[in-house]
Each structure stands twice: as C-alpha cells, then as structure tokens.
C-alpha positions in Angstrom: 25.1 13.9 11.6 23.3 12.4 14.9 21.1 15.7 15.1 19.9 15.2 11.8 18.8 11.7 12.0 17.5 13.2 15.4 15.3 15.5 13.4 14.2 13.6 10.6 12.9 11.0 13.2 11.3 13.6 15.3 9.5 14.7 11.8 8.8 11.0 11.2 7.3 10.4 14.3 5.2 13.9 14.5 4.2 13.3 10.5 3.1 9.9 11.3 1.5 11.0 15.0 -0.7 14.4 12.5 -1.7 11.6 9.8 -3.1 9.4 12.8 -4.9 12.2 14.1 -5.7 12.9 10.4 -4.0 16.7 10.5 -3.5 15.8 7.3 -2.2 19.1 6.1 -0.2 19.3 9.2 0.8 14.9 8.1 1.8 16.6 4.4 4.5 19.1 5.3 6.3 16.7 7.2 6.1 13.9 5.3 7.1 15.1 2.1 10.4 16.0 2.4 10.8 12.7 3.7 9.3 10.7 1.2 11.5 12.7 -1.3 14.0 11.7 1.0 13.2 7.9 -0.2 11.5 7.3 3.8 9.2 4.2 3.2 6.9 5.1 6.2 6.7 8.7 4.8 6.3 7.8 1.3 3.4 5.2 2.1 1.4 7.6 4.1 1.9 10.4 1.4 0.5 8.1 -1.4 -2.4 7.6 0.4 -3.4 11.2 1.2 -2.0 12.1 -2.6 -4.4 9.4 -3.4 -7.5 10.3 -1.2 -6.9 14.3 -1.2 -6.5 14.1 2.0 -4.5 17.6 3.1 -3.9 18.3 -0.4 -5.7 18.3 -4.2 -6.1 14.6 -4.8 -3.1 13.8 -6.9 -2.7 10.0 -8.4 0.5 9.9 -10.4 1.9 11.4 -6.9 -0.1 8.7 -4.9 1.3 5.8 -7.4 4.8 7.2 -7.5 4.8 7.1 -3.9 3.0 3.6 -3.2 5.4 2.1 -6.2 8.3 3.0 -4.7 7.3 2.3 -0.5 6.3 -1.3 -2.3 9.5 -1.9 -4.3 11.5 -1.2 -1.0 9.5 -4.2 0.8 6.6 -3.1 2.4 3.2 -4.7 2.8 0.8 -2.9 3.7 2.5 -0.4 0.4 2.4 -3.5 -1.7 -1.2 -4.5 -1.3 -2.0 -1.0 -1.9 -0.6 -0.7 -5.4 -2.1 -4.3 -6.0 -5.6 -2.7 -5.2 -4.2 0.7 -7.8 -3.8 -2.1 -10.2 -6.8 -4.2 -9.9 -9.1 -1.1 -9.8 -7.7 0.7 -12.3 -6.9 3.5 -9.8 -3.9 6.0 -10.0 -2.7 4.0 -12.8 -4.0 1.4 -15.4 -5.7 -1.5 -14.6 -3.9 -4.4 -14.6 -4.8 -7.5 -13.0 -1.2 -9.6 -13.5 0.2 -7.1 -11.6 -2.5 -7.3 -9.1 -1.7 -10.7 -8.4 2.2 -10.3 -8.6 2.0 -7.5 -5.3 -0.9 -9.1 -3.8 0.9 -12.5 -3.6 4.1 -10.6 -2.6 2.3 -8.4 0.3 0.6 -12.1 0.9 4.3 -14.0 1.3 5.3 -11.4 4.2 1.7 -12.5 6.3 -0.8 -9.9 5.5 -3.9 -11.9 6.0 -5.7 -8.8 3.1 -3.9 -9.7 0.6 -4.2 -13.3 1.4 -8.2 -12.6 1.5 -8.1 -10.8 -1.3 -6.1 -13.0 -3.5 -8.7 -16.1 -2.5 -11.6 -13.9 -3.4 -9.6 -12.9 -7.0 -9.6 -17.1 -7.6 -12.9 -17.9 -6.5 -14.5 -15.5 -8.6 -12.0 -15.3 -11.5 -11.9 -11.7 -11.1 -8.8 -10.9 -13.1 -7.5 -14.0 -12.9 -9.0 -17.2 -14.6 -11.2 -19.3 -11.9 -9.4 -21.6 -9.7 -11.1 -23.0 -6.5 -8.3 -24.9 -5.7 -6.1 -22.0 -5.8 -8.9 -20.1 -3.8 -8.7 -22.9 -1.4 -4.9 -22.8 -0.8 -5.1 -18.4 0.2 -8.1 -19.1 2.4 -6.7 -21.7 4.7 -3.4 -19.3 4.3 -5.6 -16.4 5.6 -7.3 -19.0 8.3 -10.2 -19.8 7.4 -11.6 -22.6 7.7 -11.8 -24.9 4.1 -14.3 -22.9 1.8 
C-alpha cells in the first residue's frame, strides 16, 4: 500500500512539475488517472487544460466536471474558477447566483481574486443588483484602501 501512495505522489508531483513547465501533454497523462482518482490538485489542473486545450482537444463539460468537483472538495483557487465558468457563461451556463455563491466561498478561505472580483460584481451590478456598500465591504476585505 506505501508503494502505491509512493507512486501516485511521484505522478502528482511529476504531473504538476510537466503542467508548470506547460508539457501539457506530458501534465495530461499523469494527471488523469488521478483526477479520476478524485485527486483535487490533479483534477484542478486537468479542468484547466480540458478548458483551455491545453495538451488535448479543448473539452468543457470535462473542464466543468473537473473544476465542480476540485471546488466541492474545498479548494479556492478551483472555486473561483467555476465562479468565473459561471459568470461567463463558459463550460457551462451562465449563471451569475452561482457566481457569487463560489466567488464568496473562494473569498471566505482569503483569495484576495475573488474578493476583487466580487467588489467589482457590486460596484458595477454585473450580475448582481448595484450595491456600493457591498462593494465597499470586499474591497477593504481585499485591502484596498476605501473606494
């Protein structure tokens, strides 16, 4: 059993070391078998080359499957990415409520983005009805200074 979690971490670590170096092809064959493994590092990086074509034909019910599920399990940087799917109408329908809901969730671990982007959403009422206080509140979260 230890030579297997060995391996799958030496595949982690050699998927996520080709996707830095953006062997993306080289990223792919690695990563997938861990992403269908349910591996949220692996499953993030595989939505965003599904999404981007990046190694492989774009593909965006792969690239939302992928980002859903890396979100669902907690992580940030996953769940502002499937609030950006949602609020451009990318790999899946657009739908700003759900924008907000992952943005403000991706926001409530510290990703300053999300924060940003959320502030933005309120001052403009893009998707969201205008709110400045509500804009005010994710600026100074982000740290800026008072808008």
């Amino acid at each position: 059993m230890t030579e297997d979690i060995t391996n799958q971490d030496m595949d982690l670590a050699s998927g996520i070391a080709a996707f830095e170096a953006k062997q993306f092809s080289r990223a792919t064959g690695l990563l997938s078998p861990l992403a269908e493994q349910g591996d949220v590092d692996a499953m993030y990086r595989m939505a965003i080359m599904a999404q981007n074509g990046l190694g492989m034909v774009p593909n965006p019910l792969l690239a939302y499957k992928y980002m859903k599920a890396a979100a669902e399990q907690g992580m940030s940087l996953a769940q502002h990415g499937l609030a950006f799917m949602y609020m451009q109408g990318e790999c899946t329908d657009k739908n700003p409520e759900q924008a907000i809901e992952w943005f403000k969730r991706a926001a409530g671990q510290g990703l300053t983005g999300s924060m940003t982007t959320l502030a933005m959403m309120y001052e403009q009422g893009d998707g969201v009805p205008q709110d400045m206080d509500e804009a005010r509140k994710w600026y100074r979260a982000a740290g800026f200074d008072d808008k």
